[in-house]
LODOPA-799192 format. One record per residue: residue number from 1; residue in three letters; chain; x, y, z of N, C-alpha, C in turn. Coordinates in nm, 4 decimals, always signed. Example, Ala and Ser with C-alpha at 12.3 -4.5 7.8 and 13.67 -1.06 7.14 Angstrom:
residues 2
{num=1&residuo=ala&cadena=A&nxx=+1.3190&nyy=-0.5690&nzz=+0.7800&caxx=+1.2300&cayy=-0.4500&cazz=+0.7800&cxx=+1.3200&cyy=-0.3300&czz=+0.7800};
{num=2&residuo=ser&cadena=A&nxx=+1.2850&nyy=-0.2250&nzz=+0.7080&caxx=+1.3670&cayy=-0.1060&cazz=+0.7140&cxx=+1.2900&cyy=+0.0030&czz=+0.7870};
//
This chain:
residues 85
{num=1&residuo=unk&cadena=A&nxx=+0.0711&nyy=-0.2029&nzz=-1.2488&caxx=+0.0804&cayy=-0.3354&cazz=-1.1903&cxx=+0.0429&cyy=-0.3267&czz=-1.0426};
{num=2&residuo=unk&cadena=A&nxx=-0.0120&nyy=-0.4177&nzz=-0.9694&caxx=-0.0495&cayy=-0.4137&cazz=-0.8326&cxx=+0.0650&cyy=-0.5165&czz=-0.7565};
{num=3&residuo=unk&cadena=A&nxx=+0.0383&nyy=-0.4597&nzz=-0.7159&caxx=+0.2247&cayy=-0.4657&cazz=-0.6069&cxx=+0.1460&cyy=-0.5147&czz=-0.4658};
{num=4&residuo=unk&cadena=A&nxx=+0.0302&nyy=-0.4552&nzz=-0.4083&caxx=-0.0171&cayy=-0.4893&cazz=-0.2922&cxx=-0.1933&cyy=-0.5650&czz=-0.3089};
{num=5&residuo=unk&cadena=A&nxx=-0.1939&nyy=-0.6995&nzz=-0.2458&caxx=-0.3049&cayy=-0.7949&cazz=-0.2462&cxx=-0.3893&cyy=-0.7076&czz=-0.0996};
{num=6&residuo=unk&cadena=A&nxx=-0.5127&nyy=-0.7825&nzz=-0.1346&caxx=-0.6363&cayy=-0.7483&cazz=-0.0406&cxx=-0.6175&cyy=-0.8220&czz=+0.0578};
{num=7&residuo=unk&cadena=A&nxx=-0.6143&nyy=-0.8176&nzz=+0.1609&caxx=-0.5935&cayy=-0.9258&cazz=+0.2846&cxx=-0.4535&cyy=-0.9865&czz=+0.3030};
{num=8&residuo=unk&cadena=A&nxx=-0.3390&nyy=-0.9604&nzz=+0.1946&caxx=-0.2361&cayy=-1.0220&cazz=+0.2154&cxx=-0.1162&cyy=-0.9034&czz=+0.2869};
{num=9&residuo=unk&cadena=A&nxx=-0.1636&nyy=-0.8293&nzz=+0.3249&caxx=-0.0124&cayy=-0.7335&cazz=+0.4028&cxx=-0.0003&cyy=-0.7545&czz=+0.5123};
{num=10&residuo=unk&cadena=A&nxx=+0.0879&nyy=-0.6958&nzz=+0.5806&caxx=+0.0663&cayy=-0.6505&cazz=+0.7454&cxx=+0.0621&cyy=-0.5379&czz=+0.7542};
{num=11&residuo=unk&cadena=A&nxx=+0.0622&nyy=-0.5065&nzz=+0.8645&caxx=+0.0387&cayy=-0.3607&cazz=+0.9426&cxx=+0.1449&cyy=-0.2535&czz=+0.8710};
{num=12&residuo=unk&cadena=A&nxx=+0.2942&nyy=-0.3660&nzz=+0.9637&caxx=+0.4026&cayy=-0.2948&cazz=+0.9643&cxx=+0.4270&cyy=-0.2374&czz=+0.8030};
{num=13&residuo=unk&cadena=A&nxx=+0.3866&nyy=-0.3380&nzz=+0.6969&caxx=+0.4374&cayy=-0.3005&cazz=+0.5558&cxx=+0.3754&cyy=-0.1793&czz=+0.5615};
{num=14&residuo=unk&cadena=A&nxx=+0.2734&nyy=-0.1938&nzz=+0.5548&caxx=+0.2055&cayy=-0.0885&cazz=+0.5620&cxx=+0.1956&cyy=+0.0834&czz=+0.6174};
{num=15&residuo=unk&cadena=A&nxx=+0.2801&nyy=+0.0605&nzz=+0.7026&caxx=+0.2843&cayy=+0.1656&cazz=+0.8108&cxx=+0.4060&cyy=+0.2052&czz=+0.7214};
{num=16&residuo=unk&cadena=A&nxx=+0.5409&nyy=+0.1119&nzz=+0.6797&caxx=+0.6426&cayy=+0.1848&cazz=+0.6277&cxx=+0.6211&cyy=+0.2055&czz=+0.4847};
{num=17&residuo=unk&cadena=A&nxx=+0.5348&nyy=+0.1694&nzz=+0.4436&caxx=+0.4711&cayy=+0.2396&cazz=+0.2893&cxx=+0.4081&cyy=+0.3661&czz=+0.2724};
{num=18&residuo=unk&cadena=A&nxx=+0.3012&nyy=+0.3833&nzz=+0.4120&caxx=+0.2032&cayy=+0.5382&cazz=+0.4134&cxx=+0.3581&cyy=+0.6315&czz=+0.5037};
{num=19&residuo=unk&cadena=A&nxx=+0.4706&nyy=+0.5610&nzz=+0.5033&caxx=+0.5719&cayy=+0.7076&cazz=+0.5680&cxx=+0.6840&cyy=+0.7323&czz=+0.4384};
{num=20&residuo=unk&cadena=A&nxx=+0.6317&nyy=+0.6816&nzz=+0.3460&caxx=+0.6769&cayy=+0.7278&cazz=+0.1880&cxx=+0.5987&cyy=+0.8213&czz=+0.1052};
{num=21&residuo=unk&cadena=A&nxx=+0.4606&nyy=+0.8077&nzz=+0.1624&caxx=+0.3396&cayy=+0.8916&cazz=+0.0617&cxx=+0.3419&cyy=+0.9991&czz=+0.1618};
{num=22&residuo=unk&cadena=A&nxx=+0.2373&nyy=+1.0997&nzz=+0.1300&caxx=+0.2178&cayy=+1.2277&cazz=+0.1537&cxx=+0.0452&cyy=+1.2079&czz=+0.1958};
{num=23&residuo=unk&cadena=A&nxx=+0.0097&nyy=+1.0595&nzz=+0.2112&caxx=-0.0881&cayy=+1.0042&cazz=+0.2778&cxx=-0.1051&cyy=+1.0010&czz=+0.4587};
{num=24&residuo=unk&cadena=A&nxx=-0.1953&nyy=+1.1423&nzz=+0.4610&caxx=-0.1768&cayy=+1.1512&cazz=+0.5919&cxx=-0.3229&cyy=+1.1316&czz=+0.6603};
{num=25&residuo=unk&cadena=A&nxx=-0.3649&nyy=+1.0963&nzz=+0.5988&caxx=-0.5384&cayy=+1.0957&cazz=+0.6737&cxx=-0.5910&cyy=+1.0218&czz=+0.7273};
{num=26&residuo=unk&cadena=A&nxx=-0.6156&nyy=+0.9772&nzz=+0.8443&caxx=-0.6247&cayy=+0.8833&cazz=+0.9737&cxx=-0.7157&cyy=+0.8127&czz=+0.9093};
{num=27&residuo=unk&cadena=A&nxx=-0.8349&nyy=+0.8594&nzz=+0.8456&caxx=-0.9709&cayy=+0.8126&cazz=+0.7919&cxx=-0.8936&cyy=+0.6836&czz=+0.6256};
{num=28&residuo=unk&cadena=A&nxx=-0.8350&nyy=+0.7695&nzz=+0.5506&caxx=-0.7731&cayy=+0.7232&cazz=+0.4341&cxx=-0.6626&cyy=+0.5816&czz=+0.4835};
{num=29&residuo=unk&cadena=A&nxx=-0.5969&nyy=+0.5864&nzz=+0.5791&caxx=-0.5332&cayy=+0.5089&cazz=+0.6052&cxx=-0.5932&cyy=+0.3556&czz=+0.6777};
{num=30&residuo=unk&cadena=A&nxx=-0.6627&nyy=+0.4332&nzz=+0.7392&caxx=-0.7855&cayy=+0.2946&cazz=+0.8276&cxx=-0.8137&cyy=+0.2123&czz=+0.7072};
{num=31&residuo=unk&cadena=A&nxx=-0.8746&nyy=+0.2939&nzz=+0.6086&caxx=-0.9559&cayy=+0.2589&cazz=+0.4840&cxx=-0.8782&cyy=+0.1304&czz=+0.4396};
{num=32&residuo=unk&cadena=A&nxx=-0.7136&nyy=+0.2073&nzz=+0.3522&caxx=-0.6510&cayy=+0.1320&cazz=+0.3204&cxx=-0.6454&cyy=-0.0134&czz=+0.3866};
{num=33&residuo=unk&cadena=A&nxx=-0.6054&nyy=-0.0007&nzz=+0.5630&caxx=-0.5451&cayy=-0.0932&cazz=+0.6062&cxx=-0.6448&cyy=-0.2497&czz=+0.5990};
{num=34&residuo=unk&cadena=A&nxx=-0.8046&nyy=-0.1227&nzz=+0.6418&caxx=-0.8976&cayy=-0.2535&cazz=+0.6493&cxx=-0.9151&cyy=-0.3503&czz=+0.4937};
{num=35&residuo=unk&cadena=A&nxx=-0.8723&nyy=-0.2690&nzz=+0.3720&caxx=-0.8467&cayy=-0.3519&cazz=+0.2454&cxx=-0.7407&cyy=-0.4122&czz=+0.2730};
{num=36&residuo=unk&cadena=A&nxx=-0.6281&nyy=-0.3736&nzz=+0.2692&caxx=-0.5030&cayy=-0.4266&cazz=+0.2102&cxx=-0.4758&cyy=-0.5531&czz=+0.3536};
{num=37&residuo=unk&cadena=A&nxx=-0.4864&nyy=-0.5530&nzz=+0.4598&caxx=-0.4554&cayy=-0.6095&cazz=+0.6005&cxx=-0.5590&cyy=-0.7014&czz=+0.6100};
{num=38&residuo=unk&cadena=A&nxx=-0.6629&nyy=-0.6501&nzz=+0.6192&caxx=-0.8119&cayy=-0.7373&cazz=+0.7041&cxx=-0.9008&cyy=-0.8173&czz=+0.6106};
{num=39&residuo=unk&cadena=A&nxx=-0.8591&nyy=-0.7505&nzz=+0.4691&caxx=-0.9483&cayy=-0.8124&cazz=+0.3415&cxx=-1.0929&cyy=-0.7652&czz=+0.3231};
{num=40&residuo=unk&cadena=A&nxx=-1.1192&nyy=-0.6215&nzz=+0.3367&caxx=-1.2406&cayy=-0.5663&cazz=+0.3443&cxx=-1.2371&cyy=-0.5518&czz=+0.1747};
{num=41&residuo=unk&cadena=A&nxx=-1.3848&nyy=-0.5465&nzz=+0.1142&caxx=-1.3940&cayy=-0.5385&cazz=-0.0392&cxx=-1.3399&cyy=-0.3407&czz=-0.0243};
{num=42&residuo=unk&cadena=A&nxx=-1.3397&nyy=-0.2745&nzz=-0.1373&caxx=-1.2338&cayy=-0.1306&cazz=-0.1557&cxx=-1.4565&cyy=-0.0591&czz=-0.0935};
{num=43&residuo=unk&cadena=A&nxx=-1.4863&nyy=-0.1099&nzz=-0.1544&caxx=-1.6150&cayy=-0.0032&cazz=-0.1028&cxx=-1.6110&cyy=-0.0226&czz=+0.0105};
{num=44&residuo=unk&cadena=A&nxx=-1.6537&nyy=-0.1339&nzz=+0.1019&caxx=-1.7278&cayy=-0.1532&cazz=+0.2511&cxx=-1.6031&cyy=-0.0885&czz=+0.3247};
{num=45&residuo=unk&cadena=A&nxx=-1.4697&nyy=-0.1200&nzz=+0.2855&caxx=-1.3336&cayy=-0.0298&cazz=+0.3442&cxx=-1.3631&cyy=+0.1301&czz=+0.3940};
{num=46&residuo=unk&cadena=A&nxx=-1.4106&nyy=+0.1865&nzz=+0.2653&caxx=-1.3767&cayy=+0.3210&cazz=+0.1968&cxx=-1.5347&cyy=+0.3868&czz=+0.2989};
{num=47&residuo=unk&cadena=A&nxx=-1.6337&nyy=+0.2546&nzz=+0.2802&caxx=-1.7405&cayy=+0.3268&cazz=+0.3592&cxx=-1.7639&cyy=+0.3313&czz=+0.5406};
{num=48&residuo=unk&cadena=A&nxx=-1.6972&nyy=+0.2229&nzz=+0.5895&caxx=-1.6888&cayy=+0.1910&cazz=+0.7220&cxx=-1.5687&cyy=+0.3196&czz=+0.7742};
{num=49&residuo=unk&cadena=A&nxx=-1.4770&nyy=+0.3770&nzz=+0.6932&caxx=-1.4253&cayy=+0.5164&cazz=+0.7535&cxx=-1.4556&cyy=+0.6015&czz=+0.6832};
{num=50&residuo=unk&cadena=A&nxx=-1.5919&nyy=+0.6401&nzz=+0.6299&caxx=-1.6240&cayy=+0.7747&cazz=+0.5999&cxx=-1.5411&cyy=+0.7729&czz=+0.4819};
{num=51&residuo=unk&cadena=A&nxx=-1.4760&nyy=+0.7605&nzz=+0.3834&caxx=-1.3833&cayy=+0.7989&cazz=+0.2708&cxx=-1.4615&cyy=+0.8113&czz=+0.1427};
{num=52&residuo=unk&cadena=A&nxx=-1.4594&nyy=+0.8991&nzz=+0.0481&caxx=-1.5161&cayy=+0.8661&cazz=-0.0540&cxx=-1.4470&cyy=+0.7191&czz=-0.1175};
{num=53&residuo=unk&cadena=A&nxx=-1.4977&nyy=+0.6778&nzz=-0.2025&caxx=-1.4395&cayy=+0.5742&cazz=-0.2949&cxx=-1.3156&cyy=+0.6170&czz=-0.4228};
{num=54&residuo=unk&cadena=A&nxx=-1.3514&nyy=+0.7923&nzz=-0.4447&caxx=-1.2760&cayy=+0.7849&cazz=-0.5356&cxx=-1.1623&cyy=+0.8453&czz=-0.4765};
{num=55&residuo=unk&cadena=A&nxx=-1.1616&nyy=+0.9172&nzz=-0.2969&caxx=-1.0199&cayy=+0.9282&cazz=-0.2483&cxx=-0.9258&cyy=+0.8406&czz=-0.2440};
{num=56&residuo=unk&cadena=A&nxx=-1.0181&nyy=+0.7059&nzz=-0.1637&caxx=-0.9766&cayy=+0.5459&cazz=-0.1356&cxx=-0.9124&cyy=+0.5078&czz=-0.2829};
{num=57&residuo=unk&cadena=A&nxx=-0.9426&nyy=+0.4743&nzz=-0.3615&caxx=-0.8966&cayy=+0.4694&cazz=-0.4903&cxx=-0.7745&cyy=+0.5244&czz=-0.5267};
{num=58&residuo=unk&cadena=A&nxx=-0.7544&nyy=+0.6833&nzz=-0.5341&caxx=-0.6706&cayy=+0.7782&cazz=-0.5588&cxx=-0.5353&cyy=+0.7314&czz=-0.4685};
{num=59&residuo=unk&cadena=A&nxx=-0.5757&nyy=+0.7318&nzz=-0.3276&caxx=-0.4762&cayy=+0.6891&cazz=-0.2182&cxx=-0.4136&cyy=+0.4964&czz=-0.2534};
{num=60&residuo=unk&cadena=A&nxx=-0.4943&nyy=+0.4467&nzz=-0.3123&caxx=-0.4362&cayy=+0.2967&cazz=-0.3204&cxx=-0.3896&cyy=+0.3070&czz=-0.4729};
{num=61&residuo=unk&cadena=A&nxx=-0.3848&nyy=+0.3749&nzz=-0.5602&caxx=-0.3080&cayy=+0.3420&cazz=-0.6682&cxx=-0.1726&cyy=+0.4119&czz=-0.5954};
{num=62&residuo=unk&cadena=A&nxx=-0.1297&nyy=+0.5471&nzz=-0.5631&caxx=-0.0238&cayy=+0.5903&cazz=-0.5184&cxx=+0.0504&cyy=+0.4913&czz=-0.4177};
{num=63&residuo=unk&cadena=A&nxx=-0.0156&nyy=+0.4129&nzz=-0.3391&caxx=+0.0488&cayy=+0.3059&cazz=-0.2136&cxx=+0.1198&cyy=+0.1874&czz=-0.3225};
{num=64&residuo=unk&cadena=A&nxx=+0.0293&nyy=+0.1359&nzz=-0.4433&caxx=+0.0899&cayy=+0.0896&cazz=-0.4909&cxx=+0.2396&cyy=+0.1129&czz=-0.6586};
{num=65&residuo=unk&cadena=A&nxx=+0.2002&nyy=+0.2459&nzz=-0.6697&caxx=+0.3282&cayy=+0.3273&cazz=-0.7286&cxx=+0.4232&cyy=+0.2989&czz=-0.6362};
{num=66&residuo=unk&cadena=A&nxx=+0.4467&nyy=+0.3624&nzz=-0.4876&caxx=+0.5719&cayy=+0.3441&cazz=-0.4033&cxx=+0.5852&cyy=+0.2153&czz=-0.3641};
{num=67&residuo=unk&cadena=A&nxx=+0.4887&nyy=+0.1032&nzz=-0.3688&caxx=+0.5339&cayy=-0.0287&cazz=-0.3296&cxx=+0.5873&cyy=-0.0705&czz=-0.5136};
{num=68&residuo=unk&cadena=A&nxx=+0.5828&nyy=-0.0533&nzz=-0.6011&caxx=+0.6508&cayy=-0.0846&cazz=-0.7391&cxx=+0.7853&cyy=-0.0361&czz=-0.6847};
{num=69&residuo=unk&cadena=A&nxx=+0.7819&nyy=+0.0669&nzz=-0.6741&caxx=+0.9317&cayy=+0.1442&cazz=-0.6296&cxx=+1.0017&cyy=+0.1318&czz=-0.5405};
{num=70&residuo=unk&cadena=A&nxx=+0.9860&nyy=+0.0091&nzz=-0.4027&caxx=+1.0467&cayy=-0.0810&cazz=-0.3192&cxx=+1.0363&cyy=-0.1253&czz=-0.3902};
{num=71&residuo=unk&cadena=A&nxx=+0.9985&nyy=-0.2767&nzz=-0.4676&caxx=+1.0329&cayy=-0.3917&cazz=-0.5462&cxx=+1.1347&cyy=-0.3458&czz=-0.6427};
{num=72&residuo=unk&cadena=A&nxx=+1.1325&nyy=-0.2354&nzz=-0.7044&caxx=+1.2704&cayy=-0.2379&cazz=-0.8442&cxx=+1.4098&cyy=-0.1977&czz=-0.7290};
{num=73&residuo=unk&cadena=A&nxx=+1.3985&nyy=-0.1304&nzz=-0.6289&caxx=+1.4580&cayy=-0.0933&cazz=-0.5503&cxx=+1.5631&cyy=-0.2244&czz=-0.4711};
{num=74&residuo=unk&cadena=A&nxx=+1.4290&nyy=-0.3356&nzz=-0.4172&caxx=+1.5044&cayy=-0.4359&cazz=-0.3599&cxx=+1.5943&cyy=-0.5074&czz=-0.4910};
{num=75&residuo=unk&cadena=A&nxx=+1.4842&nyy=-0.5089&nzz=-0.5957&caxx=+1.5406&cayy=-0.5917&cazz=-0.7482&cxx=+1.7030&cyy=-0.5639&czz=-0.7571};
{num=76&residuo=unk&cadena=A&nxx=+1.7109&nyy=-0.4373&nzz=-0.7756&caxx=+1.8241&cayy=-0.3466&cazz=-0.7799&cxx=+1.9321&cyy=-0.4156&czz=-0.7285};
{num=77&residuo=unk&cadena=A&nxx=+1.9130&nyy=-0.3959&nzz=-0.5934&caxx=+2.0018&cayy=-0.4741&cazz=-0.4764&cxx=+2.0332&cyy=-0.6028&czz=-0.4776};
{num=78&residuo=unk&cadena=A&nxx=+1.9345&nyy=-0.6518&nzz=-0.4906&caxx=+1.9949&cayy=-0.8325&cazz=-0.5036&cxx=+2.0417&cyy=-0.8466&czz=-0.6252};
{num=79&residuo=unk&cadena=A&nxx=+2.0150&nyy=-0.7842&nzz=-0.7165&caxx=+2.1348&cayy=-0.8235&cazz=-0.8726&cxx=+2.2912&cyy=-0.7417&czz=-0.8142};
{num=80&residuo=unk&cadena=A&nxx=+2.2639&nyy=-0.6886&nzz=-0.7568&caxx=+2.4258&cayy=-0.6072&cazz=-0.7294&cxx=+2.4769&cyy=-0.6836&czz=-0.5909};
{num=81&residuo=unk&cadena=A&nxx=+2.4582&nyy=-0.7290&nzz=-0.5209&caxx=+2.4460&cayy=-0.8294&cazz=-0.4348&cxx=+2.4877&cyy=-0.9488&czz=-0.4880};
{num=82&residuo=unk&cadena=A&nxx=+2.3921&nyy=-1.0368&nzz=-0.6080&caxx=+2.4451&cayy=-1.1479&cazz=-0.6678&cxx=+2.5864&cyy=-1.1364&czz=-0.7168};
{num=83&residuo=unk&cadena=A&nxx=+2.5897&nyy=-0.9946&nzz=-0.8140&caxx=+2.7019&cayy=-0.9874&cazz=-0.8774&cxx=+2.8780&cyy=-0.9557&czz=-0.7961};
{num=84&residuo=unk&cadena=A&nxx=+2.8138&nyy=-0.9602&nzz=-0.7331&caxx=+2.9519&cayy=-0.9121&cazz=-0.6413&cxx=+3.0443&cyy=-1.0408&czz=-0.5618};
{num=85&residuo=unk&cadena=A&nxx=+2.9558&nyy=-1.1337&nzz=-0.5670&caxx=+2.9808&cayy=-1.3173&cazz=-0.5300&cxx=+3.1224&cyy=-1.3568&czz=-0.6036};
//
């Protein structure tokens, strides 16, 4: 499931999502941001910082594994939250 839209994040989500992954590559991260932040298509992203397409790729399914895993996480919380009313 895709958890993160093209042009719809911010920075900050962002920044506290790549300090969950093991995504450390200045080049890979630009990539990401100019998709996920600025609304670049995944190629013109992946090619405007040097990235292959199939790193860029590799790196945005994992961003969106750990953003699934905040959402069941928050899910979690607000049912235990509700229930406690």
């Amino acid at each position: 499931m895709k958890y993160l839209l093209q042009g719809g994040e911010s920075r900050q989500r962002l920044a506290l999502l790549f300090s969950l992954t093991k995504i450390t590559s200045n080049n890979v991260q630009d990539a990401l941001t100019d998709h996920l932040c600025t609304g670049l298509s995944d190629t013109v992203a992946a090619a405007m910082n040097g990235v292959q397409l199939s790193n860029f790729t590799r790196a945005l399914k994992t961003l969106n594994e750990v953003a699934g895993i905040v959402e069941k996480i928050k899910e979690h919380d607000w049912a235990r939250l509700k229930s406690v009313k």
